[in-house]
PyMOL CGO cylinders between C-alpha atoms (Angstrom):
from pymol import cmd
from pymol.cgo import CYLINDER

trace = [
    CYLINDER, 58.03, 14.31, 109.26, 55.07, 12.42, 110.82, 0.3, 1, 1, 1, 1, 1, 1,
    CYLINDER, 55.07, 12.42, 110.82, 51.61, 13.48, 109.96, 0.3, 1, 1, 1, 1, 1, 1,
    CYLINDER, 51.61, 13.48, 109.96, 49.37, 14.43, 111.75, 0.3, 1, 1, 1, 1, 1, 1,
    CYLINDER, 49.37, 14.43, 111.75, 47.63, 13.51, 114.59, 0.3, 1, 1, 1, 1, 1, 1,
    CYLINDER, 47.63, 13.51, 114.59, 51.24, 13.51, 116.34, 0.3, 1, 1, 1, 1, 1, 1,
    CYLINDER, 51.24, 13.51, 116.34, 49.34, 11.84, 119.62, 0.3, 1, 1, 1, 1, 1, 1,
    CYLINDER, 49.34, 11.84, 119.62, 48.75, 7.82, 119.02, 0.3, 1, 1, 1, 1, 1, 1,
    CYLINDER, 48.75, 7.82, 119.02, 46.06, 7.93, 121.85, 0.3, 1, 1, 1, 1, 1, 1,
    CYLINDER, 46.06, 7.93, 121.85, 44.23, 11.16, 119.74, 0.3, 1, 1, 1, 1, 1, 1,
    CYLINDER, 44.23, 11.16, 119.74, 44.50, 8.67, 116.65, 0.3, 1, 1, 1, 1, 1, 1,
    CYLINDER, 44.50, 8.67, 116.65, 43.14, 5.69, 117.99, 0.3, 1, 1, 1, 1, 1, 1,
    CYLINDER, 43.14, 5.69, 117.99, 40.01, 8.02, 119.31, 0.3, 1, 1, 1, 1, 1, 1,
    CYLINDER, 40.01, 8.02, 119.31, 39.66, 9.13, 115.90, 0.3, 1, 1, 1, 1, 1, 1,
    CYLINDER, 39.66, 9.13, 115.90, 39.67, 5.59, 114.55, 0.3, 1, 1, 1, 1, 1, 1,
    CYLINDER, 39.67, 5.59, 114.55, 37.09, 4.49, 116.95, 0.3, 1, 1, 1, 1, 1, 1,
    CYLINDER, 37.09, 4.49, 116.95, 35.15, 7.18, 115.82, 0.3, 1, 1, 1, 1, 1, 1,
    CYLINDER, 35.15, 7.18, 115.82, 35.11, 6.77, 112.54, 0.3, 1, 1, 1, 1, 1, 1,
    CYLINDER, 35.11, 6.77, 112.54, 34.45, 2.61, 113.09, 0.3, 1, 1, 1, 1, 1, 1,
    CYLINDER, 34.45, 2.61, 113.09, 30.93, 3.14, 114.77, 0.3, 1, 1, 1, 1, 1, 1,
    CYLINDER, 30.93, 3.14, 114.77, 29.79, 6.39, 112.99, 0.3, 1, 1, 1, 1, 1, 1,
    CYLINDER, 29.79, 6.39, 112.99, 27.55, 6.28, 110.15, 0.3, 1, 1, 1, 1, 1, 1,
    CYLINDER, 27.55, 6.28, 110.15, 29.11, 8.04, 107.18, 0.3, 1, 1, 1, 1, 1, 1,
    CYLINDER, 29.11, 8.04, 107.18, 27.05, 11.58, 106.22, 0.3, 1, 1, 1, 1, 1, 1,
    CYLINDER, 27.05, 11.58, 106.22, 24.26, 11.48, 104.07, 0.3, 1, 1, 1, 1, 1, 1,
    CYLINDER, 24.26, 11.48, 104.07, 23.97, 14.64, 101.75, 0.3, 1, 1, 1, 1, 1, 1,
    CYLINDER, 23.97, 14.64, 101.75, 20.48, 15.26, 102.97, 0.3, 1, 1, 1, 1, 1, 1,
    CYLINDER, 20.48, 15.26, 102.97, 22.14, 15.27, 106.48, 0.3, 1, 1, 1, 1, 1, 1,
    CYLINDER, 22.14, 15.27, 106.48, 24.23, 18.31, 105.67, 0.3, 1, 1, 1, 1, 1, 1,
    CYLINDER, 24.23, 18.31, 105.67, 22.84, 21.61, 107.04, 0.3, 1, 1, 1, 1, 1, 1,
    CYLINDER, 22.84, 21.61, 107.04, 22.25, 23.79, 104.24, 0.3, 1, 1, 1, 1, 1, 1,
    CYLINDER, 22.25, 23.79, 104.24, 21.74, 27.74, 104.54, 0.3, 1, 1, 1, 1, 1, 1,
    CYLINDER, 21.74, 27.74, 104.54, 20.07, 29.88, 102.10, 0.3, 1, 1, 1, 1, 1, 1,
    CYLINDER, 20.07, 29.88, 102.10, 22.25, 33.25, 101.01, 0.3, 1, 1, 1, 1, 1, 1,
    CYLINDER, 22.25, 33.25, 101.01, 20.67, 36.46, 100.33, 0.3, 1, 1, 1, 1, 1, 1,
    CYLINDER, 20.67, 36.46, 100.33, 20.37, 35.55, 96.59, 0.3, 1, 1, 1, 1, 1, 1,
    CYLINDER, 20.37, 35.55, 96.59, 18.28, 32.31, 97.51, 0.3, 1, 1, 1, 1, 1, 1,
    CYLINDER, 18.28, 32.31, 97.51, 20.92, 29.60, 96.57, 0.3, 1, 1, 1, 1, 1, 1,
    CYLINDER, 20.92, 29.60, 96.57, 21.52, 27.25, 98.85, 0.3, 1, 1, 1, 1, 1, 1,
    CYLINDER, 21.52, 27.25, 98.85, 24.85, 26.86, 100.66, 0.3, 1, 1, 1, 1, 1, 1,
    CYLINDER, 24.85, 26.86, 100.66, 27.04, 24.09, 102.32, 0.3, 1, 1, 1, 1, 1, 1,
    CYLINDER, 27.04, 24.09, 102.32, 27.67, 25.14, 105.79, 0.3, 1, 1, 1, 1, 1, 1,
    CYLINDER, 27.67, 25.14, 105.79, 29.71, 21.72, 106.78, 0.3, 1, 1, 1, 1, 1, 1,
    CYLINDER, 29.71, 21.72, 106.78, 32.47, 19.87, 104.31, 0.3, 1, 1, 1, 1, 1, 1,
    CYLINDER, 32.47, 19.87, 104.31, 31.95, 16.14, 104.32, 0.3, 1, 1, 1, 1, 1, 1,
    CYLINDER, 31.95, 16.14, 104.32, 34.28, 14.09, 106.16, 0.3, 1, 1, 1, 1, 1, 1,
    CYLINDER, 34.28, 14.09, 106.16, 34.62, 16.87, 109.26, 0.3, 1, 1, 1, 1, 1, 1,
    CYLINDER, 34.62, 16.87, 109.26, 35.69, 15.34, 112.42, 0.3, 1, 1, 1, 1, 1, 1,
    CYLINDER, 35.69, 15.34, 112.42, 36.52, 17.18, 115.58, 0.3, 1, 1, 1, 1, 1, 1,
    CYLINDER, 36.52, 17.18, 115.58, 39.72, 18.63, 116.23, 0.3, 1, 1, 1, 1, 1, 1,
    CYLINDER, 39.72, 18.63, 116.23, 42.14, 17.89, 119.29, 0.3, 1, 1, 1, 1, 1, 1,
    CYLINDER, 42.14, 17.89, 119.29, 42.90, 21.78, 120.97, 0.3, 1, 1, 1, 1, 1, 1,
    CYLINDER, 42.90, 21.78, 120.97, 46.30, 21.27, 121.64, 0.3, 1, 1, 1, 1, 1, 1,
    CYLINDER, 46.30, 21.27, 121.64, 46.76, 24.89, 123.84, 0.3, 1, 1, 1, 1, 1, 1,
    CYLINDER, 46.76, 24.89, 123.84, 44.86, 27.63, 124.56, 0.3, 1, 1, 1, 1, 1, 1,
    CYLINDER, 44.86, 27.63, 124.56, 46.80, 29.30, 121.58, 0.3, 1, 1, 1, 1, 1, 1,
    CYLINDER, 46.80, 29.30, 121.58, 45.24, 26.85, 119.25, 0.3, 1, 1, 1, 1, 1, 1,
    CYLINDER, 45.24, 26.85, 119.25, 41.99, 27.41, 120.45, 0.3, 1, 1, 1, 1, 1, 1,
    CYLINDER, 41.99, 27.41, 120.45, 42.20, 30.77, 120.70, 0.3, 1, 1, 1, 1, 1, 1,
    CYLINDER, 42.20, 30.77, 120.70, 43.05, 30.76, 116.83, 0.3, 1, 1, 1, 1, 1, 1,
    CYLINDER, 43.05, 30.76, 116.83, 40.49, 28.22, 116.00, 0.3, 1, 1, 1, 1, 1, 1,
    CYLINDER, 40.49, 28.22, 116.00, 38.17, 30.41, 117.35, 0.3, 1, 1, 1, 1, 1, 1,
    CYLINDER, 38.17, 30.41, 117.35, 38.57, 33.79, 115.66, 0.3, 1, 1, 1, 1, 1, 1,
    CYLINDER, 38.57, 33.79, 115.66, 38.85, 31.65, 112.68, 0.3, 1, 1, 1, 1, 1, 1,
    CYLINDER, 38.85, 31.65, 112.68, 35.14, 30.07, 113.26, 0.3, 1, 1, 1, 1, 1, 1,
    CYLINDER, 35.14, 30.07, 113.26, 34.08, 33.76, 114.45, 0.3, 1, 1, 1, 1, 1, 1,
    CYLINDER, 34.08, 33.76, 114.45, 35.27, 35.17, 111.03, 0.3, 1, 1, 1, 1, 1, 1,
    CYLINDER, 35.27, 35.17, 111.03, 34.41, 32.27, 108.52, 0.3, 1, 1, 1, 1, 1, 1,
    CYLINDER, 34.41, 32.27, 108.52, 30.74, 34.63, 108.01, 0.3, 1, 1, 1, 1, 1, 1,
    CYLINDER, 30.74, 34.63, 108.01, 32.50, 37.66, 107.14, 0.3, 1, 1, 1, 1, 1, 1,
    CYLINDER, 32.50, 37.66, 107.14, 35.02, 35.98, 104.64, 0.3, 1, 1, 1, 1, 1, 1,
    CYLINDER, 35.02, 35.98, 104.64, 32.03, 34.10, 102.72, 0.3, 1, 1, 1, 1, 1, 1,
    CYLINDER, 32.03, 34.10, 102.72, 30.46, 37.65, 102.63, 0.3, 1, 1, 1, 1, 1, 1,
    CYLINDER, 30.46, 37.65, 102.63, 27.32, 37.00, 104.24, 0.3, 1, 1, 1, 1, 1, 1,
    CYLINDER, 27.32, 37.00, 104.24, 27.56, 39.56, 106.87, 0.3, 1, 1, 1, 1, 1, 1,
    CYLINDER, 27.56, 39.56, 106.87, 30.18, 43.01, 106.74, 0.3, 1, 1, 1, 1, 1, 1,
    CYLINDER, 30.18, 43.01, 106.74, 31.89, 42.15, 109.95, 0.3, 1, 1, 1, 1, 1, 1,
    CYLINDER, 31.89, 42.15, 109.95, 31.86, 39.21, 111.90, 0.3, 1, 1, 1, 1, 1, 1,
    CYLINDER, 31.86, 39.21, 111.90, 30.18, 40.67, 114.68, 0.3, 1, 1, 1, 1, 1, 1,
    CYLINDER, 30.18, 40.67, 114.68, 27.01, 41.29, 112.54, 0.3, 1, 1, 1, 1, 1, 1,
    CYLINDER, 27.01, 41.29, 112.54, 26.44, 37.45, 112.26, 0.3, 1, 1, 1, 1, 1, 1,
    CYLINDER, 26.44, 37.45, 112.26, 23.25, 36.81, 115.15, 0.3, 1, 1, 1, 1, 1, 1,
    CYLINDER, 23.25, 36.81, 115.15, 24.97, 33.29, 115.81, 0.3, 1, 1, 1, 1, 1, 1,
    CYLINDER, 24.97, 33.29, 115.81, 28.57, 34.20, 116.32, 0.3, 1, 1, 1, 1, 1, 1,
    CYLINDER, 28.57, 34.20, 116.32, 29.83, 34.42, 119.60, 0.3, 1, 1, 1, 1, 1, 1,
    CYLINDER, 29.83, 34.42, 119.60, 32.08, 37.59, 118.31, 0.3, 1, 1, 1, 1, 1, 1,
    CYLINDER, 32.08, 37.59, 118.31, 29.17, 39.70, 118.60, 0.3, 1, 1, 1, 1, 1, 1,
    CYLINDER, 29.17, 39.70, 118.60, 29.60, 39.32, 122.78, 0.3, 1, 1, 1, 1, 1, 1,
    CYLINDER, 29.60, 39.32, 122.78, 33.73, 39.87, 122.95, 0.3, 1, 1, 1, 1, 1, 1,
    CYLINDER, 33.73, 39.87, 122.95, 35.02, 43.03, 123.80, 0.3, 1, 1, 1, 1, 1, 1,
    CYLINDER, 35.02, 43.03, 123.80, 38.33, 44.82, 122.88, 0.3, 1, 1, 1, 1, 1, 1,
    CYLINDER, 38.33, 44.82, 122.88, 40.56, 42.41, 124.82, 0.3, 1, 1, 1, 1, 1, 1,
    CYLINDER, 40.56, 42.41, 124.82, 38.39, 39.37, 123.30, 0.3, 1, 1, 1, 1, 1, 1,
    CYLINDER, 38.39, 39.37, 123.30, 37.04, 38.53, 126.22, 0.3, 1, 1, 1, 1, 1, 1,
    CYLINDER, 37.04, 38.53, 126.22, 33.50, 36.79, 126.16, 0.3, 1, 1, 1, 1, 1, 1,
    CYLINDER, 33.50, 36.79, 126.16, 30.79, 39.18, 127.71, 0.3, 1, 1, 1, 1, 1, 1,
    CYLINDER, 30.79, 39.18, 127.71, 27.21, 37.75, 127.92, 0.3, 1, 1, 1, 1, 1, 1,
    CYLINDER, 27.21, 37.75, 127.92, 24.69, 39.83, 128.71, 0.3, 1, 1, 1, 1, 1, 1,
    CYLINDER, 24.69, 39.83, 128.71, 22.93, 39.58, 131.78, 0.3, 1, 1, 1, 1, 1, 1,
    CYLINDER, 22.93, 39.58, 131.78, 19.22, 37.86, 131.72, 0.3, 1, 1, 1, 1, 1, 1,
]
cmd.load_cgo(trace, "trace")
């Protein structure tokens, strides 16, 4: 079985990228600070964007980015997190801004 990425042309971008980007300095990783006071990694090192392949895959990819601050525990539900965009989806998971 290949590995992945299964597109050449989504490889080659990802080579290019990697050629002409500077690697990521620790003190350029954003750091958060938990209730406790410690200080927490919010990126791992070596992330590189991700090819959506469908809206399927997106769709998955984002529910799992909406819930990643209610699985570390630093909010009850995902919707309680003031920078999640699950606070504005409704019961069908539709996006619903509020109007300015």
């Amino acid at each position: 079985m290949r590995s992945p990425p299964y597109n050449p042309a989504v490889r080659d971008l990802v080579q290019g990228k990697r050629a002409w980007s500077p690697a990521l300095a620790k003190k350029g990783v954003a750091h958060v600070t938990s209730g406790a006071g410690t200080l927490r990694q919010c990126w791992q090192q070596g992330y590189w964007d991700t090819y959506m392949r469908d809206a399927e895959h997106e769709s998955r990819t984002r529910r799992y980015i909406e819930n990643n601050p209610a699985k570390a525990k630093m909010v009850s539900f995902s919707k309680a997190w003031p920078w999640s965009s699950s606070r504005f989806r409704d019961a069908y998971e539709r996006l619903c801004l509020p109007a300015r």
